[in-house]
C-alpha positions in Angstrom: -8.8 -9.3 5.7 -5.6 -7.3 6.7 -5.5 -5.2 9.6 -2.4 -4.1 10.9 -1.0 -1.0 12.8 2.9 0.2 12.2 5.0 2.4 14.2 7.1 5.3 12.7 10.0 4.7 11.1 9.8 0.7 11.9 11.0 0.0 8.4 11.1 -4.0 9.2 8.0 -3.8 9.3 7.4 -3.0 5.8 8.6 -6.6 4.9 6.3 -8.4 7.6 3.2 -6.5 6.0 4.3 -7.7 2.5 4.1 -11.4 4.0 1.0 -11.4 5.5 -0.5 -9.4 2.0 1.2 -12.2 -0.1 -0.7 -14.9 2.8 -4.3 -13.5 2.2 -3.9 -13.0 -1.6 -2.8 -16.6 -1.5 -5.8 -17.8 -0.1 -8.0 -15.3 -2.4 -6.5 -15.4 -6.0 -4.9 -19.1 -5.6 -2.2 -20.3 -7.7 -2.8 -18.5 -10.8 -2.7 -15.0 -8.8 1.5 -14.6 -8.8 1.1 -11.4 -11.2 -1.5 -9.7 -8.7 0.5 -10.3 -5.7 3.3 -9.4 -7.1 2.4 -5.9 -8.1 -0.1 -5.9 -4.6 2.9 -6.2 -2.6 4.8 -3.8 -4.3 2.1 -1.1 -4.4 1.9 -2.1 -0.2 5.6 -1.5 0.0 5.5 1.4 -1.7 3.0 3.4 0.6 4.1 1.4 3.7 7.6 2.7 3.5 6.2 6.6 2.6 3.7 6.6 5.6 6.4 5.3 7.6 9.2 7.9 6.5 7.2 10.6 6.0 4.3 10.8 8.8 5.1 10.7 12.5 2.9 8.5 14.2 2.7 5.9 12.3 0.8 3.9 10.2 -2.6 1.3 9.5 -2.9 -0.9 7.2 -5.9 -2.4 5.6 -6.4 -5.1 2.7 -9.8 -6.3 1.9 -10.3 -8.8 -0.6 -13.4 -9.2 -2.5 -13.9 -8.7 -6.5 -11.0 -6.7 -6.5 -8.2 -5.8 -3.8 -8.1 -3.3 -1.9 -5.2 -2.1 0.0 -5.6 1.0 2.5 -2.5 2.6 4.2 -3.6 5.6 7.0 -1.2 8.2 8.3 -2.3 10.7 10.8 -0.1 13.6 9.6 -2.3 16.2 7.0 -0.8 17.3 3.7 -1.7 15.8 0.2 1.2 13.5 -1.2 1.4 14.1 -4.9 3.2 11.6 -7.7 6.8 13.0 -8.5 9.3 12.3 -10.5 11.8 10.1 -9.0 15.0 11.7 -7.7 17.8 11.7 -9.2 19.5 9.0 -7.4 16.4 6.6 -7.4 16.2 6.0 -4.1 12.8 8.2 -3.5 9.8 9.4 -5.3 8.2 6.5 -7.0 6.0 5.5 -4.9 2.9 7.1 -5.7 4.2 7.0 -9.2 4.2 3.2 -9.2 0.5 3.5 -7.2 -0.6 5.4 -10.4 0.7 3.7 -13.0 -0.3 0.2 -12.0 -3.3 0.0 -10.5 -6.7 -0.2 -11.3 -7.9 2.5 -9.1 -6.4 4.6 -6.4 -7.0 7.7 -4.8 -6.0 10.1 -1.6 -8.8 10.7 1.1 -8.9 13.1 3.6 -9.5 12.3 7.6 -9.8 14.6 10.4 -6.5 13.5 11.4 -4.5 12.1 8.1 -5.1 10.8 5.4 -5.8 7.1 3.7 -4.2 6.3 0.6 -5.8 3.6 -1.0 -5.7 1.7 -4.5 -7.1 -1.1 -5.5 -6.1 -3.9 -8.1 -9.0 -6.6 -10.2 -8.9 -10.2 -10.4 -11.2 -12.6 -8.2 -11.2 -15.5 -6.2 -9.8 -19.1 -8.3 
């Protein structure tokens, strides 16, 4: 398991969460599990660096790892994100596009205070 708070706006911290995710899906999916990390990390990246820009107060981070993978990022600022086309100079908006588009579930749920993002991606120990 994963666990890990972020302050705002601590965008290194975005690369030290995609380590430690690669770590634990090393130990879970073994050798043959490159092509789940790789998009795992992404996905993580993705809503990482959106919590992080977007929500004062930062961020937690959860992965579990079980049947499937399941990656948690909690903000504790309301409002719904919603996928969006990417602007037009690429450097925003795909995040939750990505989210959509690659994994095997994902979904947005409401807290008292913020709001979890989750998704989560198959596969299995080796």
């Amino acid at each position: 398991m994963l666990r890990r708070k972020v302050r705002h706006a601590d965008l290194r911290a975005v690369g030290e969460v995609r380590r430690e995710l690669a770590q634990l899906l090393s130990r879970w999916a073994g050798a043959g599990g490159g092509e789940v990390t790789a998009v795992a990390t992404l996905l993580t990246s993705e809503l990482v660096t959106n919590a992080l820009v977007h929500a004062e107060g930062g961020a937690l981070v959860t992965a579990t790892v079980g049947d499937r993978l399941r990656v948690e990022v909690r903000d504790f600022v309301s409002g719904r994100p919603e996928p969006k086309a990417p602007a037009a100079d690429g450097t925003s908006g795909r995040g939750l596009m990505l989210v959509r588009s690659l994994a095997d579930a994902w979904g947005i749920r409401s807290h008292g205070v913020g709001k979890c993002v989750w998704f989560e991606l198959g596969g299995g120990p080796a």
